[in-house]
N, C-alpha and C positions, 0 to 999 in steps of 0.2 A: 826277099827275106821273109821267113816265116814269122807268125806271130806268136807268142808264146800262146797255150792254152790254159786259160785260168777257169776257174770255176766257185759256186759262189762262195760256197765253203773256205776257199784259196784265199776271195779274197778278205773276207771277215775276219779269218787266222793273224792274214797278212795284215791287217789295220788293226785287230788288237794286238800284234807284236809292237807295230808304229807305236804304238798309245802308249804299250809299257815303256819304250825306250823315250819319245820325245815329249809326252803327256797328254793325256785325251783332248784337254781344249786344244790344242795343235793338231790334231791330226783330222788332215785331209783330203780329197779326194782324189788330188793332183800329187800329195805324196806317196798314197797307196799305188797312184799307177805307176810313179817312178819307181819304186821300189818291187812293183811287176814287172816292172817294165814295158808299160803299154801306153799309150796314149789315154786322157782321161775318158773321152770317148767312149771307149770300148768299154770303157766301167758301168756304162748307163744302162749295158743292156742288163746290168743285176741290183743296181739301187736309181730310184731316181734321183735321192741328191745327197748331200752330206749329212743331213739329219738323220735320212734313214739307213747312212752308212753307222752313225754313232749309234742310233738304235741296236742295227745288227752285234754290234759291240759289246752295248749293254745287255741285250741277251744271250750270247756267247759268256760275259762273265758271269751274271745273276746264273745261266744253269751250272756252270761250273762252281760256283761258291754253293748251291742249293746242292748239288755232288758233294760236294767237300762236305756241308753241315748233313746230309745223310750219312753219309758214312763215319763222321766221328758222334754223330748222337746214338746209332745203333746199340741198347742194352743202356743206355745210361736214361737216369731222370735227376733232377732236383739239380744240387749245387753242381753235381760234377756232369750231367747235361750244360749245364749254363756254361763250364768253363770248359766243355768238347767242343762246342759249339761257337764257342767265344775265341777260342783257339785255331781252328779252323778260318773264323774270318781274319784275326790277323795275320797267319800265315800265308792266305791267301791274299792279303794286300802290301806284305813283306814282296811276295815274289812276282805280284804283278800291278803295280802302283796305277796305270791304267786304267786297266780293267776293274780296277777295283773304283777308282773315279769315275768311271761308265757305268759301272753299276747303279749309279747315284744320278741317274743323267732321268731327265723329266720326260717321260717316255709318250707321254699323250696319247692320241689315237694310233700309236704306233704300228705298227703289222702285229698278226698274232705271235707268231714267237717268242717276239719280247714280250708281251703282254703275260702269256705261259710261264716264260722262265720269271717274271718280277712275282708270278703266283705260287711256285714253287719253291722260290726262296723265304716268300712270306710263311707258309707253311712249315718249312724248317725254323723258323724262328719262332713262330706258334707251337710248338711240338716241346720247343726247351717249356716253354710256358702253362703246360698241364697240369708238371707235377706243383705247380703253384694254386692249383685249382682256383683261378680267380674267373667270375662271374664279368657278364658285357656290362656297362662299356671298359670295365676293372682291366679284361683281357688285352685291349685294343692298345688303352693308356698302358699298359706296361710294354709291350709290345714297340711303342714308339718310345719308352723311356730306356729300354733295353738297348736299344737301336743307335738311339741319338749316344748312349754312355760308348757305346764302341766304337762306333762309328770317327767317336769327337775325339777318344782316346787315340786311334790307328792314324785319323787322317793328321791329329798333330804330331805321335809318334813318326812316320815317315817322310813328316815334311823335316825333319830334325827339329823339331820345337822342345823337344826334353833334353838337349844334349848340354844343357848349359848346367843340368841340376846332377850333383854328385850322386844324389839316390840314381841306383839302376830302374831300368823300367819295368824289366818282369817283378820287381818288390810291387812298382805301382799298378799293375795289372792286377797282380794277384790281389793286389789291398780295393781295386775296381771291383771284380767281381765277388771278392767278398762282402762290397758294400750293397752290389747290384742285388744279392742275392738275400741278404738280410733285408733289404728295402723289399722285395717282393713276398717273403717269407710274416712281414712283418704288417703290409700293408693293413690299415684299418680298414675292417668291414662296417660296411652301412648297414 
């Protein structure tokens, strides 16, 4: 019997689809190969072990979400940058719940890839944050406060944590970045 031929790309694809369907802390290395259909084995000649298969993961979505926030910030600055931008990442953890919890995954000395792609989505979230013209460490602190309000928003949005409240969620979204947006507009200079 032949072996299938996989490749690494193949199999990175194939383990962020795992991730969206069964959930990123579940997916592993022995389900990627069944789901190749190869023995785990034969996985080893493309990662050494499940850590830097979740890495692969996280940089497959970090540059995909950093795609997605290029292309809906292009021409925009100010509120309606923040809310391309902010748009893009929910849509993007709408349709891949996953990868979007890989995204978020602790990358360490990881290969350079990921390390590239967590630099190029930082970039894109820096970029909404210009037309704010806030000075260091002003830049950095909003930057993590921009982060954490979506972040905190999406990851309870998805889990269904807002399903029990009659307000719709796009009202609360839109009253998020309205708030995100006066809070950066607004911020006290030293």
């Amino acid at each position: 019997m032949t072996r299938p031929a996989i490749t690494a790309e193949q199999l990175t694809r194939t383990a962020a689809e795992l991730a969206d369907e069964e959930g990123f802390d579940s997916l592993t290395v022995s389900a990627v190969a069944r789901r190749l259909g190869v023995k785990d084995p034969s996985l080893y000649a493309y990662i050494r072990n499940a850590r830097q298969l979740k890495a692969r993961v996280a940089a497959l979505a970090l540059g995909e979400m950093a795609d997605a926030a290029a292309e809906a910030l292009a021409g925009r600055a100010g509120r309606d940058a923040l809310a391309a931008f902010a748009d893009a990442y929910r849509d993007y953890a709408r349709r891949h719940p996953g990868r979007f919890a890989a995204a978020r995954f602790d990358l360490g000395a990881a290969e350079a890839e990921a390390e590239e792609a967590a630099f190029r989505q930082s970039r894109m979230a820096r970029a909404v944050l210009r037309a704010y013209a806030l000075p260091e460490p002003d830049e950095t602190d909003a930057l993590r406060f921009m982060t954490a309000a979506l972040a905190g928003f999406v990851t309870l949005e998805t889990a269904g944590g807002f399903s029990r409240s009659p307000r719709e969620t796009d009202a609360s979204w839109t009253w998020l970045l309205d708030t995100v947006d006066f809070a950066l507009r607004n911020r006290p200079r030293e």
